[in-house]
N, C-alpha and C positions, 0 to 999 in steps of 0.2 A: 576750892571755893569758886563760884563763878563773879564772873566779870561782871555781870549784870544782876542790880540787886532785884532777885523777884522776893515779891510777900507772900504769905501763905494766903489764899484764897484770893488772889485776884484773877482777875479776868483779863485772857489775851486772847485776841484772836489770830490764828496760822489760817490761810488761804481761804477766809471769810468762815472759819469754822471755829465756831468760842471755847475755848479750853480753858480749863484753871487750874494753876500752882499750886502742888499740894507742897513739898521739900524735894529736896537734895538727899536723894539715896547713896552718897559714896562715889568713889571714881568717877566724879564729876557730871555721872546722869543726872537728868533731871525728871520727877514726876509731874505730869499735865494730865490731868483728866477732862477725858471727851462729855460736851456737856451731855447731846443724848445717849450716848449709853452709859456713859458714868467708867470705862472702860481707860487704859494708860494709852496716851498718842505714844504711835510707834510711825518711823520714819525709815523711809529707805537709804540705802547706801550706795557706794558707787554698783556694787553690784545687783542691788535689786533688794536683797535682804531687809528686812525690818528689824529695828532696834528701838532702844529706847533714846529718846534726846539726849545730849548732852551740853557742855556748859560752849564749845565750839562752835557743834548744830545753832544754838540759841543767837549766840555771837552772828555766826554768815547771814540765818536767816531775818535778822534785826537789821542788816547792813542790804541786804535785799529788798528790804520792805515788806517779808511776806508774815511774819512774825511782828503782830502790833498789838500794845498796852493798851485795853481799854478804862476809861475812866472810870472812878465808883461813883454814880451819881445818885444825888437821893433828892429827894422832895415827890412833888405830886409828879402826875402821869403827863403831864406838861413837859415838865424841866429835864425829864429821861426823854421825852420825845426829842426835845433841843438840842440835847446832848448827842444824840446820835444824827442829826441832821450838818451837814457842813454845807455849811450857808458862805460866801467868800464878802467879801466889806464892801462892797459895790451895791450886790445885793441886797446885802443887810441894811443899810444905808437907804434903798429905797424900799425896803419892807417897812421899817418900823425908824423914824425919825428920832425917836428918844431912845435908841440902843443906846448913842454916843453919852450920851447924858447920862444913863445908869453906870456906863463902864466907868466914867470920867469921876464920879461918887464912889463906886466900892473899891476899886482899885487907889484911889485917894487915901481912902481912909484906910486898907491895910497897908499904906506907906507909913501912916501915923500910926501904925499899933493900936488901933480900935478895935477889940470884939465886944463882946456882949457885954453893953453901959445901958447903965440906965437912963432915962429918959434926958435929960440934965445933961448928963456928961456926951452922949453922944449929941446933942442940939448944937453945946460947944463947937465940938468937932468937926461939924459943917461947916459952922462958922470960920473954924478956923481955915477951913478948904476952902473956902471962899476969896478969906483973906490972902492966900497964897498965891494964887495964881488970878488977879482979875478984870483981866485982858480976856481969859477963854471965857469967862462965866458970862462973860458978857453976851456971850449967842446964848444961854438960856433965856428961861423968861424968870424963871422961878428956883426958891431953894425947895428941896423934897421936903417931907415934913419927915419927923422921926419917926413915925409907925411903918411907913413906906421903904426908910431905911434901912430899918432891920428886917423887913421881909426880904429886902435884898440880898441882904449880908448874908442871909441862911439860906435862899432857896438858889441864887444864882452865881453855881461854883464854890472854892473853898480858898484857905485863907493862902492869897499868892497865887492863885488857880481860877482866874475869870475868865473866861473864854467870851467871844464876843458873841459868838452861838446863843449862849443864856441870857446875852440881854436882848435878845426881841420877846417882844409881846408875842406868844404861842394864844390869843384868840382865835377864833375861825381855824386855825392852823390844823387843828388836835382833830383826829375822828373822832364827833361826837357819840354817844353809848346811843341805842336803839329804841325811837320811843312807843315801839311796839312792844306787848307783852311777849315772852319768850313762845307762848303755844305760835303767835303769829310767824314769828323770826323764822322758827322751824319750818312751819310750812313754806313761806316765802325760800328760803336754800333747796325746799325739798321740790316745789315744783318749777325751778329756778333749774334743776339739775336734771329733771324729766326734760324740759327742754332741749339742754344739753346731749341726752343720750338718744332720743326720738327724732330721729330726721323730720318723720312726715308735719312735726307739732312745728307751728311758728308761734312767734309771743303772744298773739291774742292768743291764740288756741290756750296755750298753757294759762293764760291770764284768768279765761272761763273756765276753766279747772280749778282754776286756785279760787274763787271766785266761788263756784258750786259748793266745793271742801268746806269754805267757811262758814256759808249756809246752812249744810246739815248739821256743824258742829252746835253754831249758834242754836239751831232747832231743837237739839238734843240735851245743850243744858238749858234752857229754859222749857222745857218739859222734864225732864228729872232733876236738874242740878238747879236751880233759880237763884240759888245765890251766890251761882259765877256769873261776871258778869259777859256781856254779849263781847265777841272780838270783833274789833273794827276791822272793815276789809279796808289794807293799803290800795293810792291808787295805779294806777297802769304804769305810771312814770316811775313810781319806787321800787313795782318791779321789773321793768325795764332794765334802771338802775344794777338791780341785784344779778341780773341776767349779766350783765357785761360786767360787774367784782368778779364772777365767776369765772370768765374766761383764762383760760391759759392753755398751756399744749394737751393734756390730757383732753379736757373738756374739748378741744376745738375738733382733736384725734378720735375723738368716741363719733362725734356728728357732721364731720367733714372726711376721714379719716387720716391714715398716717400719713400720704404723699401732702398732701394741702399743708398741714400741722406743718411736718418739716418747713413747708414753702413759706411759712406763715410765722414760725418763730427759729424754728434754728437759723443759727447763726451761718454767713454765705464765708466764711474763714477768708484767708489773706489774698487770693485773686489770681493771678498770672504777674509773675514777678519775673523783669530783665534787667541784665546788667548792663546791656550794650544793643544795638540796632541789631536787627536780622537774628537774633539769637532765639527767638521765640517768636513763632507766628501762629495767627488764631483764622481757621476755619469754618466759614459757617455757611448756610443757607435760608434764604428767608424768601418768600411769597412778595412778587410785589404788588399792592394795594392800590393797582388802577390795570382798567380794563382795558387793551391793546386790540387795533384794528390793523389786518395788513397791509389796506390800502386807504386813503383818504377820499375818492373816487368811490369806491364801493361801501366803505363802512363795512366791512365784512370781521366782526369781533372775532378772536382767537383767543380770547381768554384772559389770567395773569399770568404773567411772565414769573419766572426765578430768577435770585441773584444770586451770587455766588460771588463772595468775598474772603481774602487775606490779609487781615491787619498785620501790622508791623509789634508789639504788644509795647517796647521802650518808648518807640518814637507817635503809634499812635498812626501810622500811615497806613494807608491804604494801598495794598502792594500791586493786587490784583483783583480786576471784577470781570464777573462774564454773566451775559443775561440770556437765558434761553428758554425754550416754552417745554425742555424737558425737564421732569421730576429731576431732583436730585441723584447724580450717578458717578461711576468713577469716572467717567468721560469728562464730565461738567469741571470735579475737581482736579483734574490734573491741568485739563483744558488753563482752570485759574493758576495752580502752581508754575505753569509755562509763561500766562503773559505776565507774571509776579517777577518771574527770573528774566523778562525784555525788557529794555528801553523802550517808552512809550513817544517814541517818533511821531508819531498822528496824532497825539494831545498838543506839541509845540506847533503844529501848523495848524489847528483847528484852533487854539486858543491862544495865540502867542501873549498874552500877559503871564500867561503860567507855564513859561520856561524851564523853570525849574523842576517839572512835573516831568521830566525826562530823564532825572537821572536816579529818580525813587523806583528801584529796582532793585535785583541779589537773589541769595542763595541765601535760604532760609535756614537756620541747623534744626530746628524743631519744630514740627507744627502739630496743633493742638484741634482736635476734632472731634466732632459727637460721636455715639454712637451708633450712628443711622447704617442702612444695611449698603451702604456706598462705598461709605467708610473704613466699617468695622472690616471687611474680610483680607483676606490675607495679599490680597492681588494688588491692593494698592497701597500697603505696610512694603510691598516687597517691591514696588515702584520706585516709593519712595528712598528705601535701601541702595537700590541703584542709583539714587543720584546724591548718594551722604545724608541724608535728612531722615532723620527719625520722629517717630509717631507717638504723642500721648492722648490716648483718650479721656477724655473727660467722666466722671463718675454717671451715673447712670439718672435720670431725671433728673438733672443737676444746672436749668439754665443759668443759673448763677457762678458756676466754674468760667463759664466765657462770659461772663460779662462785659468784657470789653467788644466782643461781636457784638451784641444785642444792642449795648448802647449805642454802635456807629449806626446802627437799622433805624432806632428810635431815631435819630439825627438825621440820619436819611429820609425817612416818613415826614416828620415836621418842616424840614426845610423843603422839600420839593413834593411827595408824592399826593398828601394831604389838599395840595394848590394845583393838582393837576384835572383834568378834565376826566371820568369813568374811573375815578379815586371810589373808593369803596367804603364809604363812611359807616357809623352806626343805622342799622335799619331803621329804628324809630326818627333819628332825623333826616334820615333818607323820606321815608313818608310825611314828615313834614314839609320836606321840601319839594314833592312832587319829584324827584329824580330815579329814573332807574339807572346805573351806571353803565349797562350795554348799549341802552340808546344812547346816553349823552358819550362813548366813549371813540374821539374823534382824532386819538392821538395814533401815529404810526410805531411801529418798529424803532426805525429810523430815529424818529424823534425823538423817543424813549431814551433812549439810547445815548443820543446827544444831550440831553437833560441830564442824564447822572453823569456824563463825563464832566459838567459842568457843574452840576453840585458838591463833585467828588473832588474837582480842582480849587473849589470855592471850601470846601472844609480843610485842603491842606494849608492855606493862607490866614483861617481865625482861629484868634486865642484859645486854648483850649484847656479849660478847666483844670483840669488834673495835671497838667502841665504846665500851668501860668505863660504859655507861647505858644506860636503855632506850629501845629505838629513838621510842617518846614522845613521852620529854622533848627529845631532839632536834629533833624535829619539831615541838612547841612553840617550842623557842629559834628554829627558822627562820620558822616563820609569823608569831612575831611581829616579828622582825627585816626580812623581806620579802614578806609578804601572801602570798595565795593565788591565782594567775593562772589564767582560767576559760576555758570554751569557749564562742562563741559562743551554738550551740544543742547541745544534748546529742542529740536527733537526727538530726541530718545524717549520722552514719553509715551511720545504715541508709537512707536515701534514698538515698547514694551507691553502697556497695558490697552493699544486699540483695539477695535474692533478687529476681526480679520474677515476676508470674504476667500474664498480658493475658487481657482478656474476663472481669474481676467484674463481676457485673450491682449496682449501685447504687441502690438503692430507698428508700423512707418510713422501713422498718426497717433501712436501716443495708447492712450487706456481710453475707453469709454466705461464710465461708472456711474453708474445715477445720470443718466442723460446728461452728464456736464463730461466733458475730454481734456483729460491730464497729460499733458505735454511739455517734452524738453530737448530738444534738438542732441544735443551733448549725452546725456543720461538714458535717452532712449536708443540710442545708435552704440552706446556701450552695452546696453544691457542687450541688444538684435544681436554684437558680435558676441558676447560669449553664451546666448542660451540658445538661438536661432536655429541653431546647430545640432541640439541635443532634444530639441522638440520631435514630434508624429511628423510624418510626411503626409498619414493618408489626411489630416480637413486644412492642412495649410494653403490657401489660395496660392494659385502660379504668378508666378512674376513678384510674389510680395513675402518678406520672409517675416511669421511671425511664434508667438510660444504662449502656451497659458503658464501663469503663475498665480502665487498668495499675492492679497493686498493687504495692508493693511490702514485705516484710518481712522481720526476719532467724530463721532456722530456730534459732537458741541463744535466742531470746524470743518468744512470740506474744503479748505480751501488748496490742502493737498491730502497727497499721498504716498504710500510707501509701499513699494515694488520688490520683492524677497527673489534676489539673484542668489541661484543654487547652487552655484559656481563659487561664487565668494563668500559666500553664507555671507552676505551683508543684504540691508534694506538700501534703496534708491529710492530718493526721493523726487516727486513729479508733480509739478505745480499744475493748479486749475490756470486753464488759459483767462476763462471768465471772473478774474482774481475779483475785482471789484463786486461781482454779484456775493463767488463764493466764501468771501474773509468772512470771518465770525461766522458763518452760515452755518446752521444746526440742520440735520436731516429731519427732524421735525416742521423746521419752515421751510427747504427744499419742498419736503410732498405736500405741505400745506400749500405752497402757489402752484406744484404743479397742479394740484386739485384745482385749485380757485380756477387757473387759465382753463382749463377743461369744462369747468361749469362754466365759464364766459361764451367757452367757444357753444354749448351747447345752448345757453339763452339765446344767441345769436341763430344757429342752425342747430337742432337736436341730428341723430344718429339717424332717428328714421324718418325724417324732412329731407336729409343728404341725400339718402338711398331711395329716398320716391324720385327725386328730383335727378338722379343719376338712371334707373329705370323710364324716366320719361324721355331724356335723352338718346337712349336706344330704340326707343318707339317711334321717335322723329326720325331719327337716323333710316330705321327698316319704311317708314312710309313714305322719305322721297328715294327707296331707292330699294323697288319693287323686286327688281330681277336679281338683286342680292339677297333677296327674305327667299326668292326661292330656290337658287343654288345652297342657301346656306339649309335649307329643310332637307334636299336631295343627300347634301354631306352629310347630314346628321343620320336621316336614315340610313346612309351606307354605314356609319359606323357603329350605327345601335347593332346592326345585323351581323357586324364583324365577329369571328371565334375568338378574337382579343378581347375585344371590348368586355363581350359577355365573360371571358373567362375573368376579366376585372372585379366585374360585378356580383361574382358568386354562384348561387344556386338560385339560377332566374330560368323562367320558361321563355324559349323564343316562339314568338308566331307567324305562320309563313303561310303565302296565301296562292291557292292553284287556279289556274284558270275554267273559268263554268264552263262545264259540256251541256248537253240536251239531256243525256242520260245521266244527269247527276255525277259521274264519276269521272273526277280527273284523273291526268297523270301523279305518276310516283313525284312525291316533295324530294327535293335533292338533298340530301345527307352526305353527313362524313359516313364511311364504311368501314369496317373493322378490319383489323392488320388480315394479310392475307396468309402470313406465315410466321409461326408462333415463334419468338427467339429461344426460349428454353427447348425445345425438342418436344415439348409435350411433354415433356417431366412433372412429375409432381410435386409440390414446392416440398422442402423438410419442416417439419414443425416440433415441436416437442411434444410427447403424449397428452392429451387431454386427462385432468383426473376424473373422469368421471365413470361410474359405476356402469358396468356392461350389464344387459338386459340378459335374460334366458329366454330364447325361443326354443319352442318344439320343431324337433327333427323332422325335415321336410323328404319329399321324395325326391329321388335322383334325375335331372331332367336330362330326356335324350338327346345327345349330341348331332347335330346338322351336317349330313354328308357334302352340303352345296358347299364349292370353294371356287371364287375368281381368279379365272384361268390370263382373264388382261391386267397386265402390270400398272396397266394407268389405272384403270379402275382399282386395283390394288394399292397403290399408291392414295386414291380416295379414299379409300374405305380407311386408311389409317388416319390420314390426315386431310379433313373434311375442308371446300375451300367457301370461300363467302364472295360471293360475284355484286355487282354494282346496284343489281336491281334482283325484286324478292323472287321467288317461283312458290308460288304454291302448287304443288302436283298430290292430287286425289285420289290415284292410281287407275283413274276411269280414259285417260288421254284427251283429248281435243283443246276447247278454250273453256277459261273460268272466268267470268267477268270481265271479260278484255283481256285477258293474259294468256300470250302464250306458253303452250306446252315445254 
């Protein structure tokens, strides 16, 4: 038998779902039938299994709250409205002034055992409640009369059973029924739902649709039907009205689609939950919302800046931020994971009221980030590996997982970026104010900069909502509760995940890299003695010993770098001399000023102003100093003419020029002359056969061999090996001279 009496047909509801008590089937189950399908609730078990209730199940889940007895109310569509509404006595109280008054009457009279009297006996009965207590009656003005009574007695609750719910007046309260004919109703839902499913239609649109519809209808029974009568067209506002009862996720899903719907009604579930400081940290990046000039002197805009932020998620602090004019990258985020794990030394001297801003740092165990392509890949999961910290990503279009990022932004925005100068407000009141944000945008780097270090020290110091203190003192109560857990080396980031460059030449003076020179007297003299040695000999400069190696650094700081010794398989590290320029310095605004100084220098003197102005210098120079224009012509001719020079030059004609005779004909032009004695012997060089097809000639006749043979050896010696003399002989076989040439 169970413990709890159920009746047969009543109504309870399990997890907002209305079921009702049919009996007790035996070993203690119980039947409950589902109201829409009329089917037995079946429950799961530890295992997952489904069964049927039992008298136990009924028991836990009454003791949970999840299993609740609903009332059987009856009267009009009122008094069942009441019934389901819980109204608390406060409220009830300033709803309807005369609740107290009807409670204070029927609940009276079922003290006295009053039901259904007649006119007479219950008039009594007031009477006599009156006379009991008449001290309270005194805040009425009036006794109710008896007709009033018994509407009470029967419509509001039952006997011992008043709720204070049933005594408000349900006027105005109740949806009133529709006082349009149903043909109207219908069309008002149905072009209420066009709406709904039609992007391109807004509510006029739909309204002159619905509007046209009613017209032809109208038209069509008063030409065939005349004795229906015409339907009133509602106006704009009722179905405006209709438009928005409609709304919910489906309808928002069909003409917004599914990512909006989600954003729009599901639920953003329980948040980022910590139990202690540093145990969970929130990653994000956000656009800042004012336009940044390099310099104050030039006005030269560079754009919006990135933030890049690590909240604390228990305490609400803000661990680390870094501002740079690159897109979101792994460089940016570990760049903040590093100044998250420092002590911020340079906030206690820039702001000494916020002291305490020195010692909100640590070693994060979790950190929570989008899924941006910075993020998500494996290079900085496996970063963060290295230094103990593990990676949750957040679900995927989901700004509401980080919510606690977004609101520090929002917080950020209002308190400082919104009041700043080239802020980037709504267009529309942009053009009413006459502002463009690039001209009016007069704030530096610099300044930027020291603004949110200053908003950011000014948000650790006030109250903070969800915390009822400032995120602080919190942070105080945990560091001294449980210290402050560190990282190893604060560099090892950028060894792991920077940039790398191969082939810095390493020298006496240190690295040159990006026209800024990395030096360290100690570091550099270590790493000459053990690589110095193991470098080329052939491009190393005499007198200076140096070696190329890897560098590596990260592009969100140049302020140093790291030197890969291949001896120790260890990285060195070698600070920027120029520390003050290079701290925070991103390679983005490195070549952003170098740029800038190069367009200054060329407003100043362009490229081909220099070089006319260096040209006219040499023109001056050759005009007072005549006898140097003309040794320097005589040298150049001697070297145009040179077999060097020309063989410099390639396959150039030289021209040489002979002195005029009478007769037209000079001498021989002076030449080089061909070797006088062949170094091969007069061999014929070897080749490998040509493939090429041999030709057929016809058979020729045999020619007669020549009985003449030279009897002098010199001349036989000629005849084999012919020689080439200094100047040409033409010999015609006729003897004398041939144009001036001797024989």
């Amino acid at each position: 038998m169970s413990i709890i009496r159920f009746q047969t047909g009543e109504c309870w509801v399990y997890k907002g779902q209305p079921v009702y008590f049919q009996n007790e089937i035996g070993d203690g189950n119980l039947y409950f039938m589902v109201e829409p399908s009329g089917g037995p609730l079946q429950v799961p078990d530890v295992d997952g299994i489904l069964h049927l209730p039992n008298t136990v199940w009924a028991m836990e889940a009454y003791a949970r709250g999840q299993l609740v007895r609903r009332p059987k109310v009856s009267g009009t569509r009122a008094r069942q409205a009441a019934a389901k509404r819980e109204y608390d006595l406060d409220q009830i109280r300033k709803m309807d002034r005369q609740a107290e008054f009807r409670a204070f009457v029927v609940r009276g009279l079922d003290k006295l055992g009053v039901g259904s009297l007649s006119d007479r006996k219950l008039h009594l009965a007031i009477a006599k409640l009156w006379d009991m207590d008449p001290v309270r009656v005194m805040a009425f003005d009036r006794k109710p009369c008896v007709r009033t009574v018994r509407r009470w007695l029967k419509e509001r609750g039952s006997f011992f059973d008043r709720k204070m719910a049933q005594m408000v007046s349900m006027s105005g309260r109740v949806p009133r029924a529709r006082r349009f004919p149903p043909e109207t109703c219908e069309l008002l839902r149905r072009f209420a739902m066009k709406f709904w499913v039609n992007f391109a239609l807004n509510k006029k649109d739909a309204y002159a649709l619905l509007c046209v519809c009613l017209a032809r209808i109208n038209r069509a029974r008063k030409s065939r039907a005349s004795y229906l009568p015409q339907l009133k067209r509602p106006s704009e506002e009722t179905f405006r009205k209709e438009i928005n009862r409609l709304e919910c996720y489906e309808t928002y899903a069909a003409r917004f689609g599914e990512k909006k719907a989600k954003a729009r009604f599901e639920p953003s579930g329980e948040g980022l939950v910590a139990q202690r400081f540093l145990e969970l940290g929130c990653l994000d990046h956000t656009m800042v919302d004012s336009v940044v000039v390099m310099s104050a002197d030039q006005r030269l805009p560079m754009g919006r800046p990135w933030l890049t932020v690590l909240v604390d998620v228990f305490t609400r602090c803000v661990l680390g931020w870094v501002v740079s004019f690159e897109p979101p990258s792994l460089y940016s985020a570990t760049e903040c994971v590093k100044r998250a794990s420092c002590p911020k030394l340079s906030l206690s001297a820039a702001h000494p009221r916020y002291r305490q801003m020195v010692t909100i740092f640590g070693h994060v165990d979790e950190i929570v980030t989008d899924n941006g392509k910075d993020l998500s890949g494996v290079a900085f999961e496996d970063a963060m590996i290295e230094i103990s910290t593990s990676v949750r990503w957040a679900p995927i279009a989901s700004p509401t997982f980080k919510a606690i990022g977004e609101r520090f932004f929002l917080t950020l925005k209002t308190m400082l970026f919104d009041k700043l100068p080239g802020a980037t407000l709504k267009p529309e009141l942009l053009r009413e104010m006459g502002i463009d944000p690039r001209n009016t945008a007069i704030l530096t780097l610099e300044e930027l900069e020291l603004l949110i270090n200053e908003a950011v020290c000014l948000y650790h110091f006030e109250e903070h909502r969800a915390l009822n203190a400032p995120p602080a003192q919190i942070w105080e109560e945990q560091m001294n509760a449980h210290g402050i857990p560190t990282l190893t080396e604060l560099t090892r980031l950028d060894k792991l995940v920077g940039a790398m460059r191969d082939g810095c030449r390493v020298a006496k003076t240190g690295v040159q890299f990006k026209n800024l020179r990395y030096f360290d007297a100690d570091a550099v003299g270590a790493l000459l003695d053990d690589l110095a040695g193991l470098a080329e000999r052939r491009n190393q400069p005499k007198g200076s010993a140096s070696f190329t190696a890897k560098i590596k650094y990260n592009p969100a700081n140049l302020s140093e770098i790291h030197v890969w010794n291949a001896r120790r398989n260890t990285y060195v590290t070698l600070p920027c001399l120029e520390r003050a320029y290079a701290d925070g310095l991103s390679v983005f605004q490195h070549k952003h000023l170098e740029d800038w100084s190069r367009l200054k220098g060329e407003d100043f003197s362009s490229p081909e102003e220099r070089l006319a102005a260096r040209a006219a210098m040499v023109r001056l120079v050759e005009q007072f100093s005549p006898d140097l224009t003309t040794r320097g012509r005589q040298r150049a001719a001697r070297l145009l003419n040179s077999p060097k020079i020309q063989s410099l030059q390639g396959d150039t004609v030289s021209l040489a020029y002979a002195p005029a005779r009478h007769d037209g004909l000079a001498a021989v032009i002076p030449h080089d002359a061909l070797s006088s004695l062949r170094v091969d012997g007069g061999l014929a060089p070897t080749r490998p056969p040509r493939p090429t097809k041999r030709k057929t000639k016809p058979p020729s006749p045999p020619k007669a061999r020549s009985k003449a043979k030279p009897t002098d050896p010199a001349r036989l010696w000629q005849a084999d090996y012919p020689e080439t003399g200094d100047e040409a002989v033409f010999d015609l076989g006729g003897g004398g001279e041939w144009k001036g040439f001797a024989q």
